[in-house]
C-alpha positions as CSV (number, residue, x, y, z in Angstrom):
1,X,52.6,29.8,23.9
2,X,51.3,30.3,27.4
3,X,52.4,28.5,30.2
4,X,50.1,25.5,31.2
5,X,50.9,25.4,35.3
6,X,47.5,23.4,35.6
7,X,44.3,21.8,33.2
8,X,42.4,21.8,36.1
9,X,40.9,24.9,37.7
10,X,41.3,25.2,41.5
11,X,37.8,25.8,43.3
12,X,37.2,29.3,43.2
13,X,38.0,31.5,46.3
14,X,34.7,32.5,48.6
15,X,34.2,36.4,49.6
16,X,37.8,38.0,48.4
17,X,38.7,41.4,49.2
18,X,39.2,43.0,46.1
19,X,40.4,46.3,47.2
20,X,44.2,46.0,45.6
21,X,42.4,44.6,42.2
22,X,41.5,47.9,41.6
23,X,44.2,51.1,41.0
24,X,41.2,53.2,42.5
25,X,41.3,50.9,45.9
26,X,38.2,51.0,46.1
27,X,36.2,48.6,48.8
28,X,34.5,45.7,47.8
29,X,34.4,41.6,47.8
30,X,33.9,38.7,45.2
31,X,31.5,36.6,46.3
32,X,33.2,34.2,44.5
33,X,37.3,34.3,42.8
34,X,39.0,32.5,40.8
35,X,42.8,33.3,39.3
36,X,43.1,32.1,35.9
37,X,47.1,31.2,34.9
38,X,46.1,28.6,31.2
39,X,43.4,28.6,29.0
40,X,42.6,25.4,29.9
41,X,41.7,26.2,33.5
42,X,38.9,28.4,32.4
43,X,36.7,25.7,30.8
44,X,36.1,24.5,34.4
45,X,34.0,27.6,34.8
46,X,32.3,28.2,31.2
47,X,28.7,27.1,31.9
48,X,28.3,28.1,35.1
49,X,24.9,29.9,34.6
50,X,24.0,30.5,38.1
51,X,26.7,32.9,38.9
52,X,26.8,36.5,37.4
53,X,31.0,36.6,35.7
54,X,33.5,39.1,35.4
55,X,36.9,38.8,33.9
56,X,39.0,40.9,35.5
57,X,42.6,42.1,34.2
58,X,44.5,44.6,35.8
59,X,41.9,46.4,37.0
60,X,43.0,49.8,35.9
61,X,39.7,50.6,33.9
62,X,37.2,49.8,36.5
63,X,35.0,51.6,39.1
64,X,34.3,48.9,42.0
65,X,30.8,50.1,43.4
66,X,30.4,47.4,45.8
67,X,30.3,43.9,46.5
68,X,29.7,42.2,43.2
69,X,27.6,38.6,43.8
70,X,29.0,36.5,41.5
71,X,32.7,35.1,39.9
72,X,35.5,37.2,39.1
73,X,37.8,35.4,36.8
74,X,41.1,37.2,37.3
75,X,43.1,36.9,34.0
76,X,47.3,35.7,35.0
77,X,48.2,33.9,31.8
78,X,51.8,35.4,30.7
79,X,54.2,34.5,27.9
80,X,55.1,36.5,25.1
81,X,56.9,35.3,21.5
82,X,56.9,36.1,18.1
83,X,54.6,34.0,16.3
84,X,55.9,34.9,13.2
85,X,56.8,37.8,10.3
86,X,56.6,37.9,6.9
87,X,58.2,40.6,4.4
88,X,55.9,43.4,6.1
89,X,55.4,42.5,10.0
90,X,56.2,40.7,13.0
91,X,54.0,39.3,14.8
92,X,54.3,39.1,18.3
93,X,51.8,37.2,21.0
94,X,51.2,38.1,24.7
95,X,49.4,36.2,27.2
96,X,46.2,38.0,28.6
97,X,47.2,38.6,32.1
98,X,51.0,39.9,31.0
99,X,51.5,44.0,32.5
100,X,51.2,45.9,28.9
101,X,54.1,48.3,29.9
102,X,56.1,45.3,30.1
103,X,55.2,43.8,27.1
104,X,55.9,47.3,25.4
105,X,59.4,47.3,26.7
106,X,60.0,43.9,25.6
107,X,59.1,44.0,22.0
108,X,61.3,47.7,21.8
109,X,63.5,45.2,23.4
110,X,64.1,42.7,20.8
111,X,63.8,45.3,18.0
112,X,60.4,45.4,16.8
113,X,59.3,49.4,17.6
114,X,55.4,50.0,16.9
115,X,53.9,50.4,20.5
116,X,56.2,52.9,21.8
117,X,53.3,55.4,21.6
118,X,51.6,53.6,24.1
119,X,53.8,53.2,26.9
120,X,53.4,53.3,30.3
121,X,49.5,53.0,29.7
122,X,48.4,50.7,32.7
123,X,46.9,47.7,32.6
124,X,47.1,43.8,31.1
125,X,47.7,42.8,27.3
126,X,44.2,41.5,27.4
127,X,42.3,44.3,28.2
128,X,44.1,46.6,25.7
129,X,42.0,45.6,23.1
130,X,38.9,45.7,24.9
131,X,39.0,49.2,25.2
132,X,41.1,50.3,22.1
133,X,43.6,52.0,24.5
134,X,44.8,54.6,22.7
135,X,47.5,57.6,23.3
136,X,49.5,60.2,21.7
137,X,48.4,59.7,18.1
138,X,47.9,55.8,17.9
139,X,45.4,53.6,19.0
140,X,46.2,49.4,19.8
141,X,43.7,48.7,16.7
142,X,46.4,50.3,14.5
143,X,48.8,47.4,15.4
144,X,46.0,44.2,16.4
145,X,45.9,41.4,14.1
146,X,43.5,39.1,16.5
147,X,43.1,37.8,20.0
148,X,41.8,34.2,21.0
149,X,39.0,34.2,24.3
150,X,37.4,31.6,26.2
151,X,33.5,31.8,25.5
152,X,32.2,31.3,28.9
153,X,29.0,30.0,28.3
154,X,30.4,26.7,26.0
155,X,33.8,26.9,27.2
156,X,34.8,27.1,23.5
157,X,38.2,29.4,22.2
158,X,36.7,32.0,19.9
159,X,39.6,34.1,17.3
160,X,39.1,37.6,16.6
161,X,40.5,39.1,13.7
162,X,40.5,42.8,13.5
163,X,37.5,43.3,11.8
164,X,35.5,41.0,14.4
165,X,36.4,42.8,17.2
166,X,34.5,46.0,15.3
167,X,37.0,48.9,16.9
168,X,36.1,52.2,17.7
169,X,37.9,55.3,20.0
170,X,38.4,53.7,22.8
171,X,35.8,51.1,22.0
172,X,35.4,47.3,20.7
173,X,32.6,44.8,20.3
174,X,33.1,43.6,23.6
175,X,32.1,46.7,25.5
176,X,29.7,47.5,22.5
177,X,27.8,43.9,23.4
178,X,28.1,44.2,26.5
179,X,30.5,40.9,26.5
180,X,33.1,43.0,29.2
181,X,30.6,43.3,32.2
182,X,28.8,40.0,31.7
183,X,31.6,38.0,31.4
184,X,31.0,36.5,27.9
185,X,34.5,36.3,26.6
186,X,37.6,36.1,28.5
187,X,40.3,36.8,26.8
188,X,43.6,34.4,26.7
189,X,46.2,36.1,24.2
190,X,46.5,38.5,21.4
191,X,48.8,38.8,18.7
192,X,50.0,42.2,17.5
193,X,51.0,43.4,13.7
194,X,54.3,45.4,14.1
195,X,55.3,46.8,10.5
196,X,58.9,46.3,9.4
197,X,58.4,49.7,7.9
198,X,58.5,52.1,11.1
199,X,57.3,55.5,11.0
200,X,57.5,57.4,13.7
201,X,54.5,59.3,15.2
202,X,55.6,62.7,17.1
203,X,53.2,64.9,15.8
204,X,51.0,65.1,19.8
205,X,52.8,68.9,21.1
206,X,53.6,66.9,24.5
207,X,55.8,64.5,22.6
208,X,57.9,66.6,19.9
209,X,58.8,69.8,22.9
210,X,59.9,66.7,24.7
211,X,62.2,65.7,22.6
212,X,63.1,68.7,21.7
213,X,64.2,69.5,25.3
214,X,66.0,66.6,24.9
215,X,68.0,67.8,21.5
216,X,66.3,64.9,19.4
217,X,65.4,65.9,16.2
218,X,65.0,62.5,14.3
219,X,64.0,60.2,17.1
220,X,64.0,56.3,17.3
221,X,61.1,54.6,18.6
222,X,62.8,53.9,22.2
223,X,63.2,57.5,22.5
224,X,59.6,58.2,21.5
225,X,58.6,56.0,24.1
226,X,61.4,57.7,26.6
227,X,59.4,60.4,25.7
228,X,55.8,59.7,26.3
229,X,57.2,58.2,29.5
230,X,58.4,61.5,31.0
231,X,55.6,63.1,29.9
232,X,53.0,60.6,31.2
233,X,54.8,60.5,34.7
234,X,55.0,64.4,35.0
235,X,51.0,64.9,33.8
236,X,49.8,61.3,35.7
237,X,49.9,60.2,39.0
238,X,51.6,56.9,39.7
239,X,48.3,55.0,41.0
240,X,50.3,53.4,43.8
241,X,50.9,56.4,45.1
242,X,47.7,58.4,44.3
243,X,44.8,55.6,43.5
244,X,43.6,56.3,40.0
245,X,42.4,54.7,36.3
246,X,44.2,57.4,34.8
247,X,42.0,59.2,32.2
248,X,38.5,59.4,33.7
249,X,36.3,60.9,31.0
250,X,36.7,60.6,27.2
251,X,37.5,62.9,25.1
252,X,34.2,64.2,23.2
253,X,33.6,64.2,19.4
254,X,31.0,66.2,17.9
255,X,30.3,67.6,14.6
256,X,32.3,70.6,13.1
257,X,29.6,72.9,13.3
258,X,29.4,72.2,17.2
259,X,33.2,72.6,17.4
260,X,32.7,76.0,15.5
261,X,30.8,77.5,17.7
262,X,32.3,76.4,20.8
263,X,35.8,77.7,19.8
264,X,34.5,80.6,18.6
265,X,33.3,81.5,22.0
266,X,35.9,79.8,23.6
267,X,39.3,80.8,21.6
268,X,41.6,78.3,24.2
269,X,39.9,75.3,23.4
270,X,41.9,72.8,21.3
271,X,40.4,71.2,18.7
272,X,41.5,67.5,17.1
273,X,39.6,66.8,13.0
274,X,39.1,63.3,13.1
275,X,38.8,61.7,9.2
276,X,35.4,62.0,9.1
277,X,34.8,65.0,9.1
278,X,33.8,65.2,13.4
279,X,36.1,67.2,16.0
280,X,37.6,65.7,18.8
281,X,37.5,68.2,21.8
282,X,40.0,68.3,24.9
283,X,37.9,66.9,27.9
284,X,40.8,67.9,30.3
285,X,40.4,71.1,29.1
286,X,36.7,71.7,29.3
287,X,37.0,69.8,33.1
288,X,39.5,72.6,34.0
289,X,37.7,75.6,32.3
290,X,34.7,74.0,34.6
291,X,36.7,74.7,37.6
292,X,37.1,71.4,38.4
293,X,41.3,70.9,37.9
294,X,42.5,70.6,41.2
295,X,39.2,70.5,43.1
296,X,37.5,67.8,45.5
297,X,34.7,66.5,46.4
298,X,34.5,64.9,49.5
299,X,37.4,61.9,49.5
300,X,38.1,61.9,45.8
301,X,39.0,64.9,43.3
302,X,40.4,65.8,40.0
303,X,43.8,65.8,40.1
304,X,46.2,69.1,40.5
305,X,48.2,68.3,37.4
306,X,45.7,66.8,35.0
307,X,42.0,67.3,35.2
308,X,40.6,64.9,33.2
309,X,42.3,62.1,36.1
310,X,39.8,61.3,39.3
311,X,41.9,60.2,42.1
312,X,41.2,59.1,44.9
313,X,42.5,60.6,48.4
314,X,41.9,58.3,50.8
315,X,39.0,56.5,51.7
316,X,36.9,56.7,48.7
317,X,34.0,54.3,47.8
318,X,32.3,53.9,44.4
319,X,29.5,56.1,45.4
320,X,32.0,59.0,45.8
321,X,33.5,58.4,42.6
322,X,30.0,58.1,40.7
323,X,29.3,61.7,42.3
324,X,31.7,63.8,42.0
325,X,31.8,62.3,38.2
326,X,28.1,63.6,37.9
327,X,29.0,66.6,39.5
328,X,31.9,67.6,36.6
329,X,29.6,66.3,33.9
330,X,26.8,68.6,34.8
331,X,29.2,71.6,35.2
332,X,30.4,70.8,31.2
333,X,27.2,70.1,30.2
334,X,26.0,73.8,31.5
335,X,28.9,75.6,30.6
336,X,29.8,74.3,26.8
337,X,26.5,71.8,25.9
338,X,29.2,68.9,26.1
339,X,28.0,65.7,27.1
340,X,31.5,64.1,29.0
341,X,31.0,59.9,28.7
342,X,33.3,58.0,31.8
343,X,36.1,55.9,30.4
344,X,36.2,53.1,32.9
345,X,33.6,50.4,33.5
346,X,31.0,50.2,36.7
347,X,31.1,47.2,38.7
């Protein structure tokens, strides 16, 4: 399905700038780089024990705190098909490196609605499974069927069906292994499960009062995602405009007890059951009640319209970020007992 430009991997770059990999534009070199476009290229660097390995996708999930002294392996293979349906789903396969916006669009495109929930979410088709990305009621597990990686230590391609890749909120087996930061697995595609049997998911209060400003009151899926669009681009800054990795912290669960007694002292605080009986808490929320919405610390801040985004404002390094990130946790952890957890991944 992906395009095969080359079986043979170029050598790797030496000492590449890789302040435009990141959406926070953030300073920092490779020692070493290498752009991956097939499959095939990447078993030219599985093995390579002496050099520390990072695969790298759109880098819209990452905090770059300096120079890193090893390979990045930057994740380009596209293509996109259906791989094939049955009487309950399509199934539709993206190449790693493939902008997941895109691919979203495409497969509302040709028909197949599912992922309309999660558009405009930044980032590759590969890294969306890593991290579970998740928004306005669905998570990606809810549609994954199984990815194929490159295991960088035998050069070796490796399927993962959903069970395999062991999904949590906003969590998978490769950040649970630590596979993500040492560059275990790169992975090449991943094939989604998009029921013929659409039900459309409007319940989040940001998504139905915006289409009901809109006069839809039974919406189609390219309206939901219409929808989640406006509402992303009014709450979010665009990170080429305002360098950011959009939602900084995660939202919090804790045990109902816990989520008793905060809201009873704390009336305003919105409150999400989860099926196991734990309480998912609003982090933008706590961040704001903190003070923080708004403020800055030095070249980066919490942004005006949506607290729980850091942004940068000019000039920021990954020491600035890790601060003023300690600075909000320790101001939520004093004023509610919360414990705030950072989304993206340090580098």
């Amino acid at each position: 399905m992906c395009p095969v430009a080359s079986t043979e991997a170029s050598q790797p770059q030496v000492h590449v700038d890789l302040t435009r990999a990141n959406t926070l534009a953030l300073p920092g070199h490779a020692a070493l780089y290498a752009e991956i476009t097939s499959a095939l290229q990447l078993t030219a660097f599985a093995g390579r024990t002496t050099d520390r390995c990072f695969i790298l996708g759109g880098g819209s999930n990452l905090v770059l705190t300096g120079d890193f002294d090893g390979l990045v392996v930057h994740m380009a293979i596209t293509g996109r098909e259906l791989a094939g349906e049955d009487a309950d789903a399509w199934y539709v396969r993206a190449g790693a490196g493939e902008n997941w916006n895109d691919f979203v669009e495409w497969t509302l495109a040709q028909g197949w609605p599912g992922l309309e929930n999660l558009s405009l979410i930044p980032g590759t088709v590969g890294a969306a499974p890593i991290q579970n990305i998740g928004a306005y009621g669905l998570e990606v597990a809810e549609r994954f069927h199984s990815l194929a990686a490159c295991d960088m230590h035998t050069g070796r391609i490796v399927d993962f069906d959903r069970n395999a890749c062991r999904f949590g909120y906003r969590n998978s087996i490769f950040k649970q292994e630590g596979w993500y930061l040492d560059g275990r697995y790169a992975i090449t595609e991943v094939t989604f499960r998009l029921p013929k049997v659409w039900q459309p998911l409007t319940r989040y209060a940001d998504v139905a009062a915006e289409l009901a400003a809109q006069g839809i009151v039974t919406a189609n899926a390219r309206q939901i995602a219409a929808a989640v669009i406006a509402v992303r681009q009014r709450k979010l800054p665009d990170p080429e405009q305002i360098p950011n990795v959009g939602s900084f912290f995660h939202n919090p669960v804790v045990d109902a007890a816990m989520a008793d007694r905060l809201h009873s002292a704390h009336p305003g605080l919105p409150l999400y059951p989860q099926s196991e009986g734990r309480v998912k808490l609003a982090a933008g929320w706590l961040i704001e009640q903190a003070g923080w919405k708004g403020k800055n610390l030095g070249p980066v801040g919490m942004y005006e319209k949506q607290a729980l985004v850091l942004v940068n404002r000019g000039g920021a390094t990954g020491a600035d970020v890790a601060m003023l990130m300690q600075a909000v946790q320790r101001d939520v952890r004093i004023k509610f007992g919360v414990e705030l957890t950072p989304e993206p991944i340090f580098l």
